[in-house]
C-alpha positions as a Python dict, from the first residue, in 0.01 Angstrom:
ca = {
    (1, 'X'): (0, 0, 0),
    (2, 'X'): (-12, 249, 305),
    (3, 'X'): (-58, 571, 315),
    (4, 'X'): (206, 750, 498),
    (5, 'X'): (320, 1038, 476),
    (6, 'X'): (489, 1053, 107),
    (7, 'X'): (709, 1396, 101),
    (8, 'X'): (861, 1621, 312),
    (9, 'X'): (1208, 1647, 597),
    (10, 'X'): (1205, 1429, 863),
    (11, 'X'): (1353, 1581, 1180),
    (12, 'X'): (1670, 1438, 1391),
    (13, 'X'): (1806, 1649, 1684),
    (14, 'X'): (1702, 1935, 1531),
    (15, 'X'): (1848, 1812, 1232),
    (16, 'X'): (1664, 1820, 869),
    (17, 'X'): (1682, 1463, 663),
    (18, 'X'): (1558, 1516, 368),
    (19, 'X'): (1374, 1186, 254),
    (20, 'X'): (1178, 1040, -29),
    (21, 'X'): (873, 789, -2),
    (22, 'X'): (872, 545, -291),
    (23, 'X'): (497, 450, -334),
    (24, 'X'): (555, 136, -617),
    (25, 'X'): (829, -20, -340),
    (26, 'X'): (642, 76, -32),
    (27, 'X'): (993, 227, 34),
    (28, 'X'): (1177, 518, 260),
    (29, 'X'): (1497, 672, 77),
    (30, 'X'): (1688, 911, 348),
    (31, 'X'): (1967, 1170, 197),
    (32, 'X'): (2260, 985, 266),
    (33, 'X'): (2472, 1339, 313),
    (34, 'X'): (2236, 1441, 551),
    (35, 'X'): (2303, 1169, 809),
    (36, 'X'): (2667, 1182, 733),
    (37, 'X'): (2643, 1562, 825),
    (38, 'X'): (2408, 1453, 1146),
    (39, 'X'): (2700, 1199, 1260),
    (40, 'X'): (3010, 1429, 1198),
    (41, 'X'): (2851, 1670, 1299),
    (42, 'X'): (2918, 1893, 1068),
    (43, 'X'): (2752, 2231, 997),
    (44, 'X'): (2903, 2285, 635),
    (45, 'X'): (2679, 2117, 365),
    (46, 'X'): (2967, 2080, 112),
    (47, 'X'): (3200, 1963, 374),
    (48, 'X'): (2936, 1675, 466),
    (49, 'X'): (2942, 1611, 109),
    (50, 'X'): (3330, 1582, 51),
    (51, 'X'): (3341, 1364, 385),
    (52, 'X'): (3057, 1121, 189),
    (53, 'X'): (3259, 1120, -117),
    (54, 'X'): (3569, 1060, 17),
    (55, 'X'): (3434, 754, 274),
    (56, 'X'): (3207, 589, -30),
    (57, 'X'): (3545, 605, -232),
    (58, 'X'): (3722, 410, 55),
    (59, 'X'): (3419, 156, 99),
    (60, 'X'): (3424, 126, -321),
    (61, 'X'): (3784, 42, -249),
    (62, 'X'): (3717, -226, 22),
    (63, 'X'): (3436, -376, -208),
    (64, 'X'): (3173, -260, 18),
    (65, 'X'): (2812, -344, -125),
    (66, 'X'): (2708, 11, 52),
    (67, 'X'): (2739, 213, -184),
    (68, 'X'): (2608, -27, -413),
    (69, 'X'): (2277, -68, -241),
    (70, 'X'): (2234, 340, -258),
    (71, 'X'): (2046, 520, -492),
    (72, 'X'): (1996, 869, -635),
    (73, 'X'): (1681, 1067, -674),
    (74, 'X'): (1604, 1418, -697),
    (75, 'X'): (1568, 1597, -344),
    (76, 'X'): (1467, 1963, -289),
    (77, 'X'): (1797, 2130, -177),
    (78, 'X'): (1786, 2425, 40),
    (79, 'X'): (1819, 2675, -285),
    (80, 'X'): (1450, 2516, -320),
    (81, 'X'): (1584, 2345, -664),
    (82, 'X'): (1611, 1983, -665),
    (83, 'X'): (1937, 1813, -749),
    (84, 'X'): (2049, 1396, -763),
    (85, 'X'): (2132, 1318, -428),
    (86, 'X'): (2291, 994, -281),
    (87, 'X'): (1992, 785, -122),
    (88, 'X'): (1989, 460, 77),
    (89, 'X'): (1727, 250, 242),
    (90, 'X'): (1718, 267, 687),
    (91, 'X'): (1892, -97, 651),
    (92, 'X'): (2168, 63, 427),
    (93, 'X'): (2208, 352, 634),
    (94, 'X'): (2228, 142, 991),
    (95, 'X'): (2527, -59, 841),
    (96, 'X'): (2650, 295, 703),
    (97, 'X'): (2698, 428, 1059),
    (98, 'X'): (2884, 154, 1151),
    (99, 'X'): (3166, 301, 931),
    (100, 'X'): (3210, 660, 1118),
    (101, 'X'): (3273, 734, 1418),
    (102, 'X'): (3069, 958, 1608),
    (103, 'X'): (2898, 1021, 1953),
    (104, 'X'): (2553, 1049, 1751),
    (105, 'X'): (2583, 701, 1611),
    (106, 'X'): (2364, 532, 1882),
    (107, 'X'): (2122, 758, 1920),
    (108, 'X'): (2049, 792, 1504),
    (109, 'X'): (2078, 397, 1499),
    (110, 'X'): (1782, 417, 1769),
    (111, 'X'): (1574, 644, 1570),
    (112, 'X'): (1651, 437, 1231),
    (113, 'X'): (1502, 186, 1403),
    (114, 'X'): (1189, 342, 1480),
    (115, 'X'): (1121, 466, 1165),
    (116, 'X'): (1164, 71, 1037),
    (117, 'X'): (941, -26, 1329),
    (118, 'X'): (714, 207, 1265),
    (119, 'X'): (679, 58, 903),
    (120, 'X'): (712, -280, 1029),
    (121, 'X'): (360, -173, 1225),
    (122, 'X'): (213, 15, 946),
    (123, 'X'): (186, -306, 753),
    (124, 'X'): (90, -530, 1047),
    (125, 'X'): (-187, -287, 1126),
    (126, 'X'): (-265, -73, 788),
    (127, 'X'): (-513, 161, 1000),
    (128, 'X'): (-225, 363, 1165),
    (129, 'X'): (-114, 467, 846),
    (130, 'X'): (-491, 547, 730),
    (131, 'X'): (-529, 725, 1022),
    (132, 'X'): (-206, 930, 990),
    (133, 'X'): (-285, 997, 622),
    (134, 'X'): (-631, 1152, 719),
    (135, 'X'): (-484, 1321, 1008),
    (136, 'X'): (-244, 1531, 794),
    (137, 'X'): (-507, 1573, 483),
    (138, 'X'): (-712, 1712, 737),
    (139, 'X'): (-403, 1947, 860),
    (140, 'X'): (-350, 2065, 485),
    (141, 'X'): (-712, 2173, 444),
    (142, 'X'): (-861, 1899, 254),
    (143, 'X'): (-1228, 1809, 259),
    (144, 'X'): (-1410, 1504, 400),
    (145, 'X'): (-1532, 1432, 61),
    (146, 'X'): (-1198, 1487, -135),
    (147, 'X'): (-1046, 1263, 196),
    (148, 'X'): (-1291, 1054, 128),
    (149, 'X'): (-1280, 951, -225),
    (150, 'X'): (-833, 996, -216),
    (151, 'X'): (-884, 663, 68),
    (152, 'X'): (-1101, 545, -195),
    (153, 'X'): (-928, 566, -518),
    (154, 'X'): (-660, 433, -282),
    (155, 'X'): (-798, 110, -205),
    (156, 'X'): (-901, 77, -593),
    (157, 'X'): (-519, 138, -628),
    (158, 'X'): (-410, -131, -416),
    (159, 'X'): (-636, -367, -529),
    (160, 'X'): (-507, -367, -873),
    (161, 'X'): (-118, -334, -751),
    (162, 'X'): (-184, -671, -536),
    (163, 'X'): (-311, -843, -876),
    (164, 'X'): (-12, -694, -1061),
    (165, 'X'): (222, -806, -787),
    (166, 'X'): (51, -1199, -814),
    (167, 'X'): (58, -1193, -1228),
    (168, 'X'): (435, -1159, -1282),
    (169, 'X'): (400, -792, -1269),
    (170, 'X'): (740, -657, -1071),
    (171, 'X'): (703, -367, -822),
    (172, 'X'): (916, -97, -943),
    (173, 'X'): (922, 22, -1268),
    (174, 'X'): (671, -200, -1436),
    (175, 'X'): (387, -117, -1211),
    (176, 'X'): (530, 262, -1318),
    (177, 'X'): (488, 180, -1717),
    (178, 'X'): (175, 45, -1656),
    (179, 'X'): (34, 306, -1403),
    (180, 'X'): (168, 568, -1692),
    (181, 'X'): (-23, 341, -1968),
    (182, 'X'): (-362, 399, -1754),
    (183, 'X'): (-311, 720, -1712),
    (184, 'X'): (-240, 852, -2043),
    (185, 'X'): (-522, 636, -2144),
    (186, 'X'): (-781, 762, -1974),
    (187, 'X'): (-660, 1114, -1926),
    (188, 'X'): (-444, 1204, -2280),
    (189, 'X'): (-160, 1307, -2078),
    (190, 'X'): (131, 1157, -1887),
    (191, 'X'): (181, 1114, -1516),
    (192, 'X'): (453, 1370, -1630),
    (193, 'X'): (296, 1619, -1850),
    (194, 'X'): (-14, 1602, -1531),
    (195, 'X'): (228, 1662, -1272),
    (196, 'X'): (424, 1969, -1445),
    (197, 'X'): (80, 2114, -1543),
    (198, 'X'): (19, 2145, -1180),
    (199, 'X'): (375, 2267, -1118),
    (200, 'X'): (474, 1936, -906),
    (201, 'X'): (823, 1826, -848),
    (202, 'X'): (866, 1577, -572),
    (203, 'X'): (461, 1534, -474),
    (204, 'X'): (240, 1268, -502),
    (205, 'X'): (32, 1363, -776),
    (206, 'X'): (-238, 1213, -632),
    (207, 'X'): (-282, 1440, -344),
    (208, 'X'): (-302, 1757, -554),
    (209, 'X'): (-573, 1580, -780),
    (210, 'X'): (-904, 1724, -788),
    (211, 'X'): (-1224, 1546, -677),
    (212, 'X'): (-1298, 1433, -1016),
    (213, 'X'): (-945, 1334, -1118),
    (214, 'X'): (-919, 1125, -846),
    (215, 'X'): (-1267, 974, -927),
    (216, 'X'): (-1133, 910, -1309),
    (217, 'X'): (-816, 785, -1180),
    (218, 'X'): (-983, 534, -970),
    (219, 'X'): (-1250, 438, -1274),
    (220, 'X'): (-957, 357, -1488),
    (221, 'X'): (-743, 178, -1199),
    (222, 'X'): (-1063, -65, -1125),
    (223, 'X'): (-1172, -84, -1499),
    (224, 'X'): (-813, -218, -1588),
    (225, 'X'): (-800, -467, -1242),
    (226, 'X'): (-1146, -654, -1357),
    (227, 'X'): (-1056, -661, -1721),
    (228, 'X'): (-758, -821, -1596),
    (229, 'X'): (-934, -1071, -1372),
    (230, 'X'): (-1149, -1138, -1670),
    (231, 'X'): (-884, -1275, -1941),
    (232, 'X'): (-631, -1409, -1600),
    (233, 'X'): (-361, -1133, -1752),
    (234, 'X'): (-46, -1211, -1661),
    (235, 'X'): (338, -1054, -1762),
    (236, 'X'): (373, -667, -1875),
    (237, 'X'): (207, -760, -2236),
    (238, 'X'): (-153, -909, -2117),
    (239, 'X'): (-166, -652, -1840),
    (240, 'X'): (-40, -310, -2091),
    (241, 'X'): (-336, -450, -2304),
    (242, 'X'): (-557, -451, -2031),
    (243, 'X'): (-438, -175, -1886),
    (244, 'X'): (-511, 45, -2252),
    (245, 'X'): (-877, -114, -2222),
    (246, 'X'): (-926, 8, -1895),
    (247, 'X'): (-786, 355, -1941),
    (248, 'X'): (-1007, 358, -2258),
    (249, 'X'): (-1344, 341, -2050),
    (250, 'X'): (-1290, 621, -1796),
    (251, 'X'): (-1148, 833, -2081),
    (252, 'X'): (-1547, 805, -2294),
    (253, 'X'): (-1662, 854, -1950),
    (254, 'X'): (-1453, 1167, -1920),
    (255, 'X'): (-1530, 1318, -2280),
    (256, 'X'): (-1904, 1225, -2203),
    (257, 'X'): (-1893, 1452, -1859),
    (258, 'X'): (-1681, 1737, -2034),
    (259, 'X'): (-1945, 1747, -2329),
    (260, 'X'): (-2213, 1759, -2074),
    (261, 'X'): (-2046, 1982, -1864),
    (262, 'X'): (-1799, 2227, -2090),
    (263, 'X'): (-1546, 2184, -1803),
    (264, 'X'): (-1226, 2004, -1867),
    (265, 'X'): (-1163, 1714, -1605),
    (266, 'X'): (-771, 1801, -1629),
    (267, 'X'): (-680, 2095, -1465),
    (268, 'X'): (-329, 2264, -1331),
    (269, 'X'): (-496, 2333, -988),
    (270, 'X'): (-318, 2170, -678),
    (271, 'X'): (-294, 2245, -306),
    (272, 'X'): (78, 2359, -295),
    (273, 'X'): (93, 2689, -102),
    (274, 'X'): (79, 3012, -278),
    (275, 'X'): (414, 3088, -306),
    (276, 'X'): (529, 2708, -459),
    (277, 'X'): (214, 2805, -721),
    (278, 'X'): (396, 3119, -805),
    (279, 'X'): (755, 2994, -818),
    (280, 'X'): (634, 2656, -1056),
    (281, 'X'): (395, 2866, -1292),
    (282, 'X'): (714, 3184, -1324),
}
């Protein structure tokens, strides 16, 4: 699974799209309003929005699979709250701006492209995206050694997703339940409950884990893989069994250090500037 870039606007023209990085689908979800407001160019938000609703009505009409193929997940807005927003795939969106007309259609088609080709490249040569991963870790502050052991627990990570993907495991929300089953394993909490005692929304969890989290994390992620290589686990029951085992070892590895150490291996801290910090803990 590369490691792009997982949060944050990407920039059109001058233009904000606010996008979403789906790490279990290896996928890019773009706000579907905010091309619609690039390609009318329209500067009124909730005009943008009644143009969307009114032309995904008409496709609904025409029996359009557009608006079928789109999908809603929650975006920051500019209030800095996150609401459901319309979503949809570059493919979806390229046939999308076939349906308005608008001088910015070509050029936005052009840079939907790139963004596919760039993932098209990204999984031809995994390195770029390694590269670009380190590159803005580095940007953000991070260590060598917490750089170091995130690329690590990452490859641990992909490892067991590729023998998921080959045991009738399917990408998506069963490589969630399972991810969740390791987790609360080996931690006692849920990717949930971790992320909102950190005061994370949209992040990646993962990059606002501490050195030893991450270590854990990966423990319990390669525990669960050769457990599962072991018994040839295959379908969600074999592999939440193994997946429970696995969880179970890094967790009496965790206890063990905590007794040792009287530090908790869990903790709220994250790398979100100081004012997100504020606004998540208030």
């Amino acid at each position: 699974m590369p490691l792009a870039m997982k949060k944050g606007p990407a920039v059109f023209d001058g233009q904000k799209i606010r996008r979403h990085y789906d790490e279990q689908t290896e996928t890019w979800w773009f706000s579907v309003v905010d091309i619609v407001q690039v390609l009318t160019q329209q500067p009124n938000y909730k005009l943008a929005q009644n143009y969307w609703k009114v032309l995904k009505h008409r496709l609904n009409k025409e029996g359009s699979q557009l608006v079928t193929n789109c999908n809603q997940l929650k975006i920051p807005a500019a209030d800095g709250k996150s609401y459901l927003t319309d979503v949809a795939t570059a493919e979806t969106l390229l046939r999308l701006v076939q349906s308005i007309p608008s001088p910015k259609a070509e050029p936005i088609k052009l840079w939907l492209a790139k963004v596919a080709y760039e993932r098209m490249q990204e999984m031809a040569d995994p390195a770029r995206s390694l590269d670009r991963a380190r590159e803005t870790w580095q940007k953000h502050g991070r260590s060598e050694k917490w750089i170091q052991q995130r690329m690590t627990g990452q490859e641990t990570r992909n490892k067991l997703t590729d023998y998921w993907a080959g045991h009738e495991i399917k990408k998506g929300d069963e490589f969630a339940i399972l991810t969740n089953i390791i987790h609360q394993e080996w931690s006692d909490v849920s990717v949930k409950a971790h992320k909102d005692l950190k005061g994370l929304e949209t992040q990646n969890l993962r990059d606002h884990m501490s050195e030893a989290e991450l270590i854990f994390t990966a423990l319990a992620e390669l525990s669960t893989r050769q457990i599962a290589e072991s018994v040839d686990a295959t379908g969600m029951v074999e592999n939440a069994t193994a997946a429970k085992t696995g969880g179970g070892i890094a967790k009496k590895a965790r206890l063990e250090l905590e007794s040792k150490t009287g530090r908790k291996v869990i903790t709220r801290d994250n790398f979100l500037p100081p004012s997100s910090l504020v606004k998540a803990i208030t």
